[in-house]
N, C-alpha and C positions, 0 to 999 in steps of 0.2 A: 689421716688414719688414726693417728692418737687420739685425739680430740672426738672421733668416731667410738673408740674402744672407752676413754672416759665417759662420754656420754651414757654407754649403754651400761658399764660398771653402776654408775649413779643409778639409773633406771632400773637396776637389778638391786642395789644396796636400799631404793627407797622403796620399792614390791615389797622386800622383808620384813619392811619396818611399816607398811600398811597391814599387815597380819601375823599374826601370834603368832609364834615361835613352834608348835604345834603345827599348826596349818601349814605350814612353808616344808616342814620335816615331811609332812604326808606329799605335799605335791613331789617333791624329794623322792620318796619312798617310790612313789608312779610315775615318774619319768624314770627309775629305772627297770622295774617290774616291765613297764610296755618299752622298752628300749629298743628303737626298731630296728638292731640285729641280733633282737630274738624272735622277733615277730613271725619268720620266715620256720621257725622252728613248729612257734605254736601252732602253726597253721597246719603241720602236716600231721601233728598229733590229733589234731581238732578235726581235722578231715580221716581220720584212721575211726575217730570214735566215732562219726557220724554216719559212714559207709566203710567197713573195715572189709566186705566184699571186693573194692578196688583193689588192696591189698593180698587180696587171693586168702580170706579167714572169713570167718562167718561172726566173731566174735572180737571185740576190741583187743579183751585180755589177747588172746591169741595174736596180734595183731605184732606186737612185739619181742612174741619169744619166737616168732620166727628169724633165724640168723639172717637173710638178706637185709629185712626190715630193722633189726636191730644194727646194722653194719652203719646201714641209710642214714641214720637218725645218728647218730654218732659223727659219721662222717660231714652232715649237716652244722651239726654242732660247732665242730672245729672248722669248716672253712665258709658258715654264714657269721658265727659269733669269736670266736677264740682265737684265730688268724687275723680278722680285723682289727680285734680290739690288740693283740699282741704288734699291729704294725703302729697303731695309733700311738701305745705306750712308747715303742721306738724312734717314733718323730718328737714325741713330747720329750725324751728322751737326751735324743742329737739336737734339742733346742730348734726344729723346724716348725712345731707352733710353740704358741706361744701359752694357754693351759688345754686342760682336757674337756674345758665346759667348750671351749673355740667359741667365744663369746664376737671374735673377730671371724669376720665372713672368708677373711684372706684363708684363715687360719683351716678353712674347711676345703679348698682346691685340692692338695693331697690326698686326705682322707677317702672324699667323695672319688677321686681315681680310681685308688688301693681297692675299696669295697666295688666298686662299679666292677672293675674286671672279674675282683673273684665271684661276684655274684652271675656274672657271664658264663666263667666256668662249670657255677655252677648247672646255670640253665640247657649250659650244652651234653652234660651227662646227664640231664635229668630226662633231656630230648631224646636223643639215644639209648636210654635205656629202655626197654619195653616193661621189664617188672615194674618201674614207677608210673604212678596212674597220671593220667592226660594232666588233672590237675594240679597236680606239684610242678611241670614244665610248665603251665598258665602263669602258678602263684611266681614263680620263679624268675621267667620272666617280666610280668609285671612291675615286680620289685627292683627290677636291672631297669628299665625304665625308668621307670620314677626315680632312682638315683641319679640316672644320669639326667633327668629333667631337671631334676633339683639342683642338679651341680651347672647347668646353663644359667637359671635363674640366679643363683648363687652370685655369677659372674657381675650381677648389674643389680640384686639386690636380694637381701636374706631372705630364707626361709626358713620354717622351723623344721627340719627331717623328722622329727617324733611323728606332727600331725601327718606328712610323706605317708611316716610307715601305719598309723593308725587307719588313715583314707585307702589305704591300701588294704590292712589289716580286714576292714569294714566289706567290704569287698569281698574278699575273698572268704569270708564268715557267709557272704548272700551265697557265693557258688557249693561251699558244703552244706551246706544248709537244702541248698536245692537240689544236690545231691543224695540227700539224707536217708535212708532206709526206714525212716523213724522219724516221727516229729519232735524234731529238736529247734523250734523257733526260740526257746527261754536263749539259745548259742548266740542268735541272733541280736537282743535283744540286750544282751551282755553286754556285746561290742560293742552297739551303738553307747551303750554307759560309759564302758571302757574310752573310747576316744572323745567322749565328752567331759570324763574327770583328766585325761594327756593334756588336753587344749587349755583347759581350766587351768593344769598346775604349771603349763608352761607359762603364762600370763602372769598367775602370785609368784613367781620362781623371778619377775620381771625376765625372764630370755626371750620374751618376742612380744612383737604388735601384733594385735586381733588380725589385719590385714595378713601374715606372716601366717597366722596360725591358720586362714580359711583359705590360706592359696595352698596350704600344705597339704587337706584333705582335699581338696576339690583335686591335685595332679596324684596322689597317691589312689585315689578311686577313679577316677579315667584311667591311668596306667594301666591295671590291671584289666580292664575290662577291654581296653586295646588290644592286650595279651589275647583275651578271652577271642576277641573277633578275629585274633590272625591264628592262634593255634585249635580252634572249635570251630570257625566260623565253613 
């Protein structure tokens, strides 16, 4: 297992040192910008602005100064982003992994847990509630999914959870989109950029094999559409 985590330090120390000091900061910069537990957030904004009707507003602005929706999005906040990353710092913490990049596969069994359930929690009030639109329970789902796909595969060989959460990301950019009140394909077209600069920088960051990085989109975009066929279908 050392001889495993050396390897991949080196494999990360020589990525660096294949690109300018520059380039390594930007990819830097976008694996935390698309950090896939924000992802869950962007998406219900990105789905407000595309069809803010689901939301019960005829206008995006509106979309948020209504209090339920403002509640939603808050509440989103703290237990898709701020509760996870506050347990992660607490394992890194009590010395249960070993850093916060978890460059070690072992080092992500926790982690991948911790968010898998809360992200359960979250799908199960997003099911039951009637004011949240069908697709935030899809998105929501989905991304419980894929966590916990990713935390099988994990078991027997890495994956990158960025490109997880961007295949996913991609995805559920197609269902607002198709959603849309409006044509909003440029949404579309973003994402596809979006998770093609993730995969990029995960690569010059050296944190993963090409392999790693297309096994990550391909189960974060089936997830969700899994989602799509049992909670639409």
């Amino acid at each position: 297992m050392d001889q495993q985590l050396s390897y991949q330090n080196k494999e990360a120390k020589q990525a660096n040192e294949d690109f300018s000091s520059g380039v390594v900061i930007m990819a830097k910069i976008c694996s935390v910008i698309f950090h896939p537990l924000l992802l869950l957030l962007y998406s219900f904004i990105i789905l407000a602005w595309c069809n803010p009707y689901l939301f019960g507003r005829s206008k995006f602005s509106d979309v948020f100064a209504d209090k339920i929706n403002s509640i939603l999005l808050i509440w989103l906040l703290i237990f898709s982003f701020l509760v996870p990353l506050l347990a992660v710092l607490m394992m890194k913490g009590l010395g249960l992994i070993k850093d916060l990049v978890m460059s070690d596969k072992t080092d992500r069994i926790g982690p991948y847990i911790i968010v898998g359930l809360l992200y359960i929690v979250i799908f199960m009030n997003m099911k039951n509630n009637s004011a949240i639109p069908l697709e935030m329970a899809i998105f929501s789902l989905g991304a419980t999914i894929g966590i916990f796909a990713a935390f099988v595969i994990n078991l027997f060989s890495k994956i990158s959870m960025h490109t997880v959460g961007m295949g996913g990301f991609l995805a559920m950019m197609m269902i607002c989109v198709g959603h849309s009140i409006s044509n909003n394909d440029f949404i579309l077209i973003l994402a596809v950029i979006a998770a093609g600069l993730v995969g990029s920088s995960r690569l010059i960051m050296g944190a993963h094999e090409p392999n790693e990085i297309y096994g990550g989109y391909a189960i974060g975009f089936l997830a969700q559409f899994v989602a799509l066929s049992y909670l639409a279908g």
